[in-house]
C-alpha positions as CSV (number, residue, x, y, z in Angstrom):
1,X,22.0,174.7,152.6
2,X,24.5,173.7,149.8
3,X,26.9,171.5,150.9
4,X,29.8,170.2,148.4
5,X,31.3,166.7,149.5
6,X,34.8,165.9,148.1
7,X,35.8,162.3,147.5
8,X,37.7,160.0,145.7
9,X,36.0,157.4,143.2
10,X,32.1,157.9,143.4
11,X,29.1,156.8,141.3
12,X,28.8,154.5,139.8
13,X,32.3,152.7,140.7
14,X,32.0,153.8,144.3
15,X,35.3,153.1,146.6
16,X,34.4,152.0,150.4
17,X,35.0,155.5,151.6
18,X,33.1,156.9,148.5
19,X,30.2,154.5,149.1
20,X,29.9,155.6,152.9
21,X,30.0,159.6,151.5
22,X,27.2,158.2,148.9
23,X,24.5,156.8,151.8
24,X,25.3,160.1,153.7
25,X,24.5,162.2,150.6
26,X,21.7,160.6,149.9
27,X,20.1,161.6,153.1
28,X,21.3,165.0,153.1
29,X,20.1,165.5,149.7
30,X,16.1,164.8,150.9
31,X,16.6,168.8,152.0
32,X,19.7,170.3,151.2
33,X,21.7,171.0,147.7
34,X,24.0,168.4,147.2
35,X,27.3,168.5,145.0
36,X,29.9,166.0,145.2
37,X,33.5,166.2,143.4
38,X,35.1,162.7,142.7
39,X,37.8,161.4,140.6
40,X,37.1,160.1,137.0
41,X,37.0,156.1,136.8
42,X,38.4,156.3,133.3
43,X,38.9,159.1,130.4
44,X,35.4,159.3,128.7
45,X,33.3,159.4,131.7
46,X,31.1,162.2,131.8
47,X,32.6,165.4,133.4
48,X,29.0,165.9,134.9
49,X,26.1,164.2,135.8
50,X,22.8,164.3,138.1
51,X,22.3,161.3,140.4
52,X,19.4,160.5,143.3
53,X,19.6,165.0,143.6
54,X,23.2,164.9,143.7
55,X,25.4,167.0,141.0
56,X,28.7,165.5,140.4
57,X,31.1,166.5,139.1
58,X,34.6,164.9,138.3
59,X,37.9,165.7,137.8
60,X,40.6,163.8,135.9
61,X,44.6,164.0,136.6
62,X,47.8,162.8,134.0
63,X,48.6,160.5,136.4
64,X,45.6,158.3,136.4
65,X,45.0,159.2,132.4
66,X,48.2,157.5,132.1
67,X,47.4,154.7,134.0
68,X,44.2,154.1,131.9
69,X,45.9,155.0,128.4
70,X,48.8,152.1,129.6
71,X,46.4,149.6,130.8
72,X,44.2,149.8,127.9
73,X,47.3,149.0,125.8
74,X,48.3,146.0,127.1
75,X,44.6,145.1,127.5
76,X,44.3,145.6,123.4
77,X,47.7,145.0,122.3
78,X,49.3,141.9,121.4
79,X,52.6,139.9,120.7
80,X,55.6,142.3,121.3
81,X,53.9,145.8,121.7
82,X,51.6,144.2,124.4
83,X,55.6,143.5,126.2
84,X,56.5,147.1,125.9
85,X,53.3,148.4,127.3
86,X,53.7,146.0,130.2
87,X,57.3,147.4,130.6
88,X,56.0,151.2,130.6
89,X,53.5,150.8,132.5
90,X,56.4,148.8,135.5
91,X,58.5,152.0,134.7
92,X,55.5,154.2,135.4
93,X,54.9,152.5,138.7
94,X,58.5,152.7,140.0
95,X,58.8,156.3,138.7
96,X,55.4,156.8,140.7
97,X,56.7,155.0,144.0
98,X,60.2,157.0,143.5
99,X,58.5,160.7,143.6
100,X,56.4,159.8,146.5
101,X,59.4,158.3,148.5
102,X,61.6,161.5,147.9
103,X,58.4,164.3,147.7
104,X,58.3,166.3,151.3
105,X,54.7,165.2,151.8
106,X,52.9,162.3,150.7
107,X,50.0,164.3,148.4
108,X,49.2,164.4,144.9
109,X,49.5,167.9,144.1
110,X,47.8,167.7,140.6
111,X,44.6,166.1,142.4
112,X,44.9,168.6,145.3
113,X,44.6,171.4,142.7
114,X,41.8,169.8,140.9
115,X,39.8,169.7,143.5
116,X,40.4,173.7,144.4
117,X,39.7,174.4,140.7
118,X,36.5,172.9,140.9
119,X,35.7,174.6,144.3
120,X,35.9,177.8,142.8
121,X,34.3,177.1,139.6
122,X,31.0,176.2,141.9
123,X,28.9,179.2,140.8
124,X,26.2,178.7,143.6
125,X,27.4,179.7,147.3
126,X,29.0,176.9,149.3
127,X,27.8,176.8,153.1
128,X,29.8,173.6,154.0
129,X,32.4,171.3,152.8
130,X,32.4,167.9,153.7
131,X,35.9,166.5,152.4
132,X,36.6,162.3,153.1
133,X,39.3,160.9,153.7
134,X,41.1,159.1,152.0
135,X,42.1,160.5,149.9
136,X,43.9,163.5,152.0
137,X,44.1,165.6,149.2
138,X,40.4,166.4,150.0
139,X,41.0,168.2,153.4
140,X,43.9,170.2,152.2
141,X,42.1,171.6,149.0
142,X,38.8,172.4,151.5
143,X,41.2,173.9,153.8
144,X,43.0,176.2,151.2
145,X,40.0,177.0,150.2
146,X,38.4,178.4,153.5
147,X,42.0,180.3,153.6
148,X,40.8,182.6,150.9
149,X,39.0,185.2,152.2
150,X,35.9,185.4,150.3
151,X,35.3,182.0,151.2
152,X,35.9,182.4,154.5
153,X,33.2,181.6,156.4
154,X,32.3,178.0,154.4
155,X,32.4,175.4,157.6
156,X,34.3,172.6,156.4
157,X,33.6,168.9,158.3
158,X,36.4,166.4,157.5
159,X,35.1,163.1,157.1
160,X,37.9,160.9,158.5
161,X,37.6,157.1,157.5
162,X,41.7,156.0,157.6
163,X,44.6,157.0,158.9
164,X,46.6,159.6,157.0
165,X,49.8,159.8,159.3
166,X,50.8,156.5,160.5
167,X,49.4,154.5,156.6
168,X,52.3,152.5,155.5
169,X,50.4,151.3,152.5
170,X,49.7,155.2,151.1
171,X,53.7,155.9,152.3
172,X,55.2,153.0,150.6
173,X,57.3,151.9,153.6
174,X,57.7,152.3,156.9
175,X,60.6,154.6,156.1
176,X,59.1,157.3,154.4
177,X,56.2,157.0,156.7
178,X,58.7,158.2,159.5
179,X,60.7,160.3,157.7
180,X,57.6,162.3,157.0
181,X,55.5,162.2,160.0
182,X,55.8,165.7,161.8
183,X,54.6,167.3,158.4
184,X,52.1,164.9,158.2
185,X,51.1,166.0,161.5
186,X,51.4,169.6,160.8
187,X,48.7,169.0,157.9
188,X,46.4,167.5,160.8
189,X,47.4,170.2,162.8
190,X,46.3,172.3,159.9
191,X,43.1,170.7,159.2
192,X,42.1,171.2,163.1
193,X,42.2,174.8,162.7
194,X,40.3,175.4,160.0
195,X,37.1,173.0,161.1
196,X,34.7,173.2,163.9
197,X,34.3,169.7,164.4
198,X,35.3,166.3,162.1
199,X,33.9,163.0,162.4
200,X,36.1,160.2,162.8
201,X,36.3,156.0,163.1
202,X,36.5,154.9,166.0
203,X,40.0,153.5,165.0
204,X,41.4,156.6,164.6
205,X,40.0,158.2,168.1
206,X,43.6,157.4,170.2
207,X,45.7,158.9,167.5
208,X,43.8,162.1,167.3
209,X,43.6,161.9,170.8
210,X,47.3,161.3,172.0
211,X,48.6,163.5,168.9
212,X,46.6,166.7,169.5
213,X,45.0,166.8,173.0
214,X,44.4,170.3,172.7
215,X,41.6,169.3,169.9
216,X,40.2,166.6,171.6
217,X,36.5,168.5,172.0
218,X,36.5,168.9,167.8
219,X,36.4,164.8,167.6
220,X,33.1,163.2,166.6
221,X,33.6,159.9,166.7
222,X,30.6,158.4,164.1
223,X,30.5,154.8,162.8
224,X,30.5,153.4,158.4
225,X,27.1,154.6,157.6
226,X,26.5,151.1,155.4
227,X,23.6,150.0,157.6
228,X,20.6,150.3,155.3
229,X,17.6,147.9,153.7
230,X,19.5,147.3,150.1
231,X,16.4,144.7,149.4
232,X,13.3,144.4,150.9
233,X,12.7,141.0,149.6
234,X,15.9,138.9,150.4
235,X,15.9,135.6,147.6
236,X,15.6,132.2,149.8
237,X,18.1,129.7,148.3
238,X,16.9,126.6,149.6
239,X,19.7,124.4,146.9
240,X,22.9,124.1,147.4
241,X,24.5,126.4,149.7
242,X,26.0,129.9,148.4
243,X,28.9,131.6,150.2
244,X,29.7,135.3,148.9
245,X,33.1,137.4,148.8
246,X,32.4,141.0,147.7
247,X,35.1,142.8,148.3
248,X,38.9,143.7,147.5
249,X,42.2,141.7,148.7
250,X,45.5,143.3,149.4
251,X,48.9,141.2,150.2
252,X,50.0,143.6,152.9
253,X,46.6,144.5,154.5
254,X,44.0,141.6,153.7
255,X,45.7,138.3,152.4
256,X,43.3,135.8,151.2
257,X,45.7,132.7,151.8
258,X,44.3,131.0,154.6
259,X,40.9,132.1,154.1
260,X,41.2,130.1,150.9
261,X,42.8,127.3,152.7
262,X,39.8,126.9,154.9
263,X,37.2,127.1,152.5
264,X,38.9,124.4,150.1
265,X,38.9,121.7,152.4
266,X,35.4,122.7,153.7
267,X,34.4,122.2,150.1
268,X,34.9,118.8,150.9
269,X,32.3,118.0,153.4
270,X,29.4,120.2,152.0
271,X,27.3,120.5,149.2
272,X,28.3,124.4,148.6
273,X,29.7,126.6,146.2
274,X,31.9,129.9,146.8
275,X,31.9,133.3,144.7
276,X,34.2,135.5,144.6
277,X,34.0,139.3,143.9
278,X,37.0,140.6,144.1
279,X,39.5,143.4,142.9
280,X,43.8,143.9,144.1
281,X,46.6,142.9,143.8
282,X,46.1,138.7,145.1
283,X,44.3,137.3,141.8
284,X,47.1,135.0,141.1
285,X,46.6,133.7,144.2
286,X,42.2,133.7,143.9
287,X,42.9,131.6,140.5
288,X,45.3,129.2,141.7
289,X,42.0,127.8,143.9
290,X,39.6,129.1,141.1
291,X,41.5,126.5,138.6
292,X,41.7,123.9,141.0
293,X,38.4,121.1,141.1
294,X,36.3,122.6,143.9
295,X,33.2,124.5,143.2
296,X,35.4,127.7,144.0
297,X,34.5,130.5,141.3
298,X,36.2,134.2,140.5
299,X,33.9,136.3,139.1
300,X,36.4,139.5,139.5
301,X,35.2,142.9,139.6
302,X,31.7,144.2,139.2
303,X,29.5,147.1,140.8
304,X,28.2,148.0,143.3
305,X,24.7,146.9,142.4
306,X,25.8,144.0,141.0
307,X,27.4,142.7,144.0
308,X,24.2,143.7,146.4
309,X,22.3,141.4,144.2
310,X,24.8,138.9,144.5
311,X,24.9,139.3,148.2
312,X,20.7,139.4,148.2
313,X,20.9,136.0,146.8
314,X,23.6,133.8,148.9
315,X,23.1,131.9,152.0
316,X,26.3,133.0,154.0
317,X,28.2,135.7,153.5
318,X,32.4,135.3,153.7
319,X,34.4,138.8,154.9
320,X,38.1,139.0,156.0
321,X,39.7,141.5,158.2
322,X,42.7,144.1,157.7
323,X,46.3,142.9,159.4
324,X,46.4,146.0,161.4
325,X,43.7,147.7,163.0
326,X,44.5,151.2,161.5
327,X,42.3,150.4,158.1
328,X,39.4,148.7,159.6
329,X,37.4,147.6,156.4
330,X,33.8,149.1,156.3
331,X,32.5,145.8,154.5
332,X,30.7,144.3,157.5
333,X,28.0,147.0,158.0
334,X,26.9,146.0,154.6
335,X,27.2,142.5,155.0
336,X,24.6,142.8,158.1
337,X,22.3,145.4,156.0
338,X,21.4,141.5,154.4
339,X,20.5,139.7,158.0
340,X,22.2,136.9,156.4
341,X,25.0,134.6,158.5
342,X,28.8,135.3,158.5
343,X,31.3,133.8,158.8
344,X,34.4,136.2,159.2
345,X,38.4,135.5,159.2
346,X,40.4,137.7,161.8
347,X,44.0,137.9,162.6
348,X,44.3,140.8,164.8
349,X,42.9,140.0,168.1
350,X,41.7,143.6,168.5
351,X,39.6,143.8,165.2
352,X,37.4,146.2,166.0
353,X,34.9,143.9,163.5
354,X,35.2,141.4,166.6
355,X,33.2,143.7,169.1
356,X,30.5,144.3,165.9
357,X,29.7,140.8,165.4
358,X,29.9,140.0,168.6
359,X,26.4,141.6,169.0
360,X,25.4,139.7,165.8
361,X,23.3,136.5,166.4
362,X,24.5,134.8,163.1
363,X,28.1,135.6,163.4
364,X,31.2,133.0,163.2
365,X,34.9,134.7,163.9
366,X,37.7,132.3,163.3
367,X,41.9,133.5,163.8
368,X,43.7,133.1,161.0
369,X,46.1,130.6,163.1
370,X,48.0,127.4,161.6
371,X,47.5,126.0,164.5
372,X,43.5,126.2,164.4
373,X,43.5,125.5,160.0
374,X,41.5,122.0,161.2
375,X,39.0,123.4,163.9
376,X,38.5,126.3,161.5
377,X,37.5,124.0,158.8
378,X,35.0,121.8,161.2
379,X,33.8,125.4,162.4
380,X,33.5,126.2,159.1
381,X,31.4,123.4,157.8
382,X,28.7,122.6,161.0
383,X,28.0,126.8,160.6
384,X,27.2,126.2,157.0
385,X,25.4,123.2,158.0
386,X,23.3,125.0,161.2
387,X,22.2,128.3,159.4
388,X,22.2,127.7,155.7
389,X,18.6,128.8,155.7
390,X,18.7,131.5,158.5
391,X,18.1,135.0,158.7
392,X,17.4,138.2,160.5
393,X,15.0,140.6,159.7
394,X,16.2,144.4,158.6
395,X,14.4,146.1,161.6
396,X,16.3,143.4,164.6
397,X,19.5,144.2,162.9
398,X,18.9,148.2,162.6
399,X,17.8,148.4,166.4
400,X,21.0,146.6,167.2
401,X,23.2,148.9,165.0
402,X,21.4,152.2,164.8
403,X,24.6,154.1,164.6
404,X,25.2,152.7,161.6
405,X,22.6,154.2,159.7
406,X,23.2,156.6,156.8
407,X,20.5,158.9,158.7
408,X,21.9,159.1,162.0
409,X,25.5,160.9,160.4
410,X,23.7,162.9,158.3
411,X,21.9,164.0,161.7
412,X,25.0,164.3,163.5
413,X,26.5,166.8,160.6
414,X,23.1,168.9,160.4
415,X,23.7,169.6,164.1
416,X,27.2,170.5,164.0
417,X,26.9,172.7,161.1
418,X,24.0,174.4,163.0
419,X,25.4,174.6,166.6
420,X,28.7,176.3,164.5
421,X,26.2,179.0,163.3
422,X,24.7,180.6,166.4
């Protein structure tokens, strides 16, 4: 079987939905043909390339070869030409908010027709298409696609991990996200018609399920398949205690405020230092504590690997959740791949994180509530204190979450695409 997943970033600068496609590939690749079409990190990466069985290939738009050429700039440029890059590249962001606000659907139609180029440049016969979301623009170019009709009978599985429809964040406000909606809805509609079956988070279960009843025996509901034995010989730090951050940080969606907050006047009363791997749009905030005297340190962006041998080496592990429970951020199955202790800041009381850990014997959930900042902190610190040195085995933690497992998808898709065959 050849199957073609279609994704946004990918190897080796994997996004969280990207990553997830990347564990599932992996597995299917042990007996299937595996291509995968990403995005381009940056201009000079290759437009091919073989990884772990896997051909990708990428594909580049103006919009994000803009973005690159502008950032470079002010990146290389000084003095008063570093100033008029810096006002370009504001002028290219408002121009870029503008189209989407006043375009009839929010969809990058240069990256949509990318991805169909590359579809039908494949010269070996496609038997399924798994497209992720996000990015959208996957489904619809699998979905045009299948509507030509020498390509007719490729199965396509949409691989759902966020909400397209009701995403303020990827709408720009909440406007345009309800201006918009019933042609959003018509592209679901779309997408339902054209696919057997798609997997979704369990997050987006009621939406599919409230906005097209009629569907409800295509949903599959499947869970971030993160859960997987990144090192088989965790590193025992028995010095001073490391707390790790891997991840990104988003005003509107994941603040790191009052998670900061917290872990500044823990700093206090143990002997610890935090790291922070982060990427967003909240590093003015990250540096404000990074500059200030506590042993709180901003290491910024850096791979993949890089931050799983980060993670391999710390004693407790730090994660925040989303502000709404419509992005639900996929971190935490890789965080318990590790069996080490977290601790993890909440502020909507139905995270679904909060049912996960829940079942996780070194687990610590605190509300992001100004009224709890000073039981937070003493929570905080006797955690750090109690189960600095603890820590789970792989094989407890993959009996507790064997849903999770890159394997069990992959099984999950192999059926479908089978069962859609007889």
């Amino acid at each position: 079987m050849h199957i073609v997943f279609i994704v946004g970033n990918y190897y080796p600068y994997y996004s969280a939905v990207g990553n997830c496609v990347g564990n599932v590939a992996d597995e299917l690749a042990k007996g299937n043909k595996v291509t995968v079409i990403c995005q381009k990190n940056f201009n000079e990466q290759a437009d091919v390339e073989v990884f772990n069985k896997q051909k990708i290939i990428r594909v580049a738009t103006r919009e994000n070869n803009v973005r690159e050429i502008l950032s470079s700039k002010i990146n290389t440029e000084k003095g008063f030409k570093k100033k008029i890059y810096k006002v370009l590249q504001g002028t290219y962001k408002v121009s870029r908010v503008i189209k989407t606000t006043f375009s009839r659907v929010t969809l990058r139609k240069e990256l949509v027709n990318s991805y169909l180029d590359t579809l039908y440049n494949i010269q070996e016969p496609i038997d399924l298409i798994i497209p992720a979301c996000m990015p959208f623009e996957s489904v619809i170019a699998a979905c045009k696609f299948k509507s030509q009709y020498q390509y007719s009978e490729v199965q396509i599985i949409p691989y759902l991990f966020d909400n397209f429809v009701d995403n303020e964040s990827l709408h720009r406000t909440k406007i345009n996200m309800k201006l918009k909606r019933k042609k959003h809805l018509l592209l679901e509609e779309d997408m339902l018609k054209n696919t057997s079956s798609i997997l979704i988070m369990n997050q987006l279960r009621e939406h599919f399920s409230l906005e097209f009843p009629n569907f409800e025996d295509k949903l599959v509901v499947v869970e971030h398949p993160l859960l997987k034995q990144y090192s088989e010989d965790p590193v025992e730090n028995k010095g001073s205690i490391e707390l790790i951050y891997a991840g990104s940080f988003y005003k509107k969606i994941r603040d790191p405020k009052y998670f900061l907050k917290v872990v500044d006047n823990a700093l206090s009363c143990i002997n610890a230092t935090i790291h922070l791997y982060t990427f967003g749009n909240c590093n003015e905030i990250i540096e404000k504590y990074s500059k200030m005297d506590k042993p709180i340190l901003n290491h910024g962006k850096v791979s993949t690997e890089k931050a799983y041998k980060e993670l391999n080496k710390a004693n407790i592990l730090i994660a925040v959740g989303n502000s709404n429970n419509k992005q639900v951020p996929s971190k935490i199955f890789e965080y318990l791949s590790f069996g080490k202790p977290i601790i993890y800041f909440y502020s909507n009381p139905n995270d679904t994180n909060l049912e996960i850990l829940n079942k996780y014997p070194l687990s610590l959930c605190l509300k992001q509530d100004d009224d709890k900042f000073e039981d937070n902190v003493k929570l905080f610190v006797e955690f750090c204190d109690k189960h600095k040195y603890s820590h789970i085995s792989y094989e407890v933690v993959e009996k507790l979450f064997k849903d999770a497992t890159p394997k069990y998808t992959a099984e999950i898709i192999k059926k479908i695409y089978e069962e859609s065959n007889i």
